[in-house]
Each structure stands twice: as structure tokens, then as C-alpha cells.
C-alpha positions as CSV (number, residue, x, y, z in Angstrom):
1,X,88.3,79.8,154.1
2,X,86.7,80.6,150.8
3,X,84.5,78.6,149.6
4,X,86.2,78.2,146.2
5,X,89.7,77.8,147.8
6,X,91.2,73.9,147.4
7,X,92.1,72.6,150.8
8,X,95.8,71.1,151.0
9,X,94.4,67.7,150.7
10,X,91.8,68.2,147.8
11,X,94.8,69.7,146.0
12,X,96.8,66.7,146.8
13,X,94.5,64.3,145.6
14,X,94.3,66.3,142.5
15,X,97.9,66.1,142.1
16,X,98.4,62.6,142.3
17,X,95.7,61.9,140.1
18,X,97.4,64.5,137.4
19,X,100.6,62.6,138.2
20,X,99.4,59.1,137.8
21,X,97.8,60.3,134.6
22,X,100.6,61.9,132.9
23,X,102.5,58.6,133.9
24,X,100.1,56.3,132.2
25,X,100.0,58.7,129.3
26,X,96.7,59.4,129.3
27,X,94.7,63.0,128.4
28,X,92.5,64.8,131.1
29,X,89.9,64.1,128.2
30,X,90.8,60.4,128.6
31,X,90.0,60.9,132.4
32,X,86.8,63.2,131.3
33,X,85.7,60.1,129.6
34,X,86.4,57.5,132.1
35,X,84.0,59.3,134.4
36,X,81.5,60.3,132.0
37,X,82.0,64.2,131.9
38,X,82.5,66.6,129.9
39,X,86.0,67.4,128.3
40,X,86.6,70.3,130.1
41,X,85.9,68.9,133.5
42,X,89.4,67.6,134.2
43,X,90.7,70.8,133.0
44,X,88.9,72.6,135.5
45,X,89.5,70.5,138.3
46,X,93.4,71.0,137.4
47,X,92.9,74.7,137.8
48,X,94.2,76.4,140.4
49,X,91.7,78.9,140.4
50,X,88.4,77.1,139.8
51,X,86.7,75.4,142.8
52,X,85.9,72.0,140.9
53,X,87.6,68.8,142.9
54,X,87.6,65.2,142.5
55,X,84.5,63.5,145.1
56,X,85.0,59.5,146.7
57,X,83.1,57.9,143.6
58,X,85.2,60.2,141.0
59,X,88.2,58.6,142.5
60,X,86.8,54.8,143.0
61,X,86.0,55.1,139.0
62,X,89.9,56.2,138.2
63,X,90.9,53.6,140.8
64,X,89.2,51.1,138.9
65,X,90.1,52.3,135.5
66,X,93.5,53.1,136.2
67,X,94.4,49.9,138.4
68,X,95.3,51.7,141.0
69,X,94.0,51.7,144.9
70,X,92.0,54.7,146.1
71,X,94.7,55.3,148.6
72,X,97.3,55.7,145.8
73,X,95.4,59.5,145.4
74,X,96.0,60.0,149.4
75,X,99.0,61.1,151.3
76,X,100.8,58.5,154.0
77,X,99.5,60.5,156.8
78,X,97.5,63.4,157.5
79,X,98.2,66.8,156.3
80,X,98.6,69.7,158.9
81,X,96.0,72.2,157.7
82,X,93.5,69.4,158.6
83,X,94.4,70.2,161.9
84,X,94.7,73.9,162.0
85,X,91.2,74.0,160.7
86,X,89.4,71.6,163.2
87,X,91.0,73.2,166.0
88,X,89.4,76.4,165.1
């Protein structure tokens, strides 16, 4: 894989956070502030093409700010590419 290619669960995770964000009406500059970075790091991060993700303390700060659980961010159960790619 390349190593600027978004897994199937980092995309997911960026997703829901997108997601719960437009449903609580907020900005990715709104988010960009909640976790002290600059305005265009959302932005990237929501980019398909750039290799910027969300790590386990970017997503316990939205948790926390959002009042939301971490899991909220997570699928129900394990994607499949998760698989493919440890069995090789």
C-alpha cells in the first residue's frame, strides 16, 4: 500500500467525524480549533488525496468536545481490508 493511501478504517473514522460535524453544524475550522491546529488541517484530513488522518488523542479531544464517545468515530465491527492486509 502507499504510504499516503487512507486505509478503509482511517477513512471511516474520518467520515463519521465529517458526519457528526456537519450534524452539529459545526465548521472543519470549528474542529481545527477544538484541537488546536491550523484552519486548513481539517480540510486536509477530509481530502481524499492528502495523507493527513485523525490519531487516538485527535479523536478523545472531539469526543470530549463534541459529547460524543470515541467509539461513536468506529464501525460496529471490523472492516475486511483489516484482514486482507494482516494475512499478507
Amino acid at each position: 500500500m502507499p504510504k499516503d493511501k487512507k486505509t478503509d478504517i482511517e477513512q471511516y473514522v474520518i467520515n463519521r467525524v465529517k458526519e457528526i460535524r456537519i450534524e452539529k453544524g459545526l465548521t472543519q475550522l470549528d474542529i481545527s480549533i477544538m484541537l488546536s491546529k491550523s484552519k486548513g488541517f481539517v480540510g486536509q484530513i477530509e481530502s481524499y488525496i492528502h495523507p493527513a488522518k485523525y490519531n487516538l488523542n485527535h479523536l478523545n479531544i472531539l469526543a470530549i468536545e463534541l459529547g460524543v464517545s470515541p467509539k461513536d468515530f468506529l464501525p460496529e465491527k471490523g472492516l475486511s481490508e483489516s484482514k486482507k492486509k494482516k494475512g499478507k
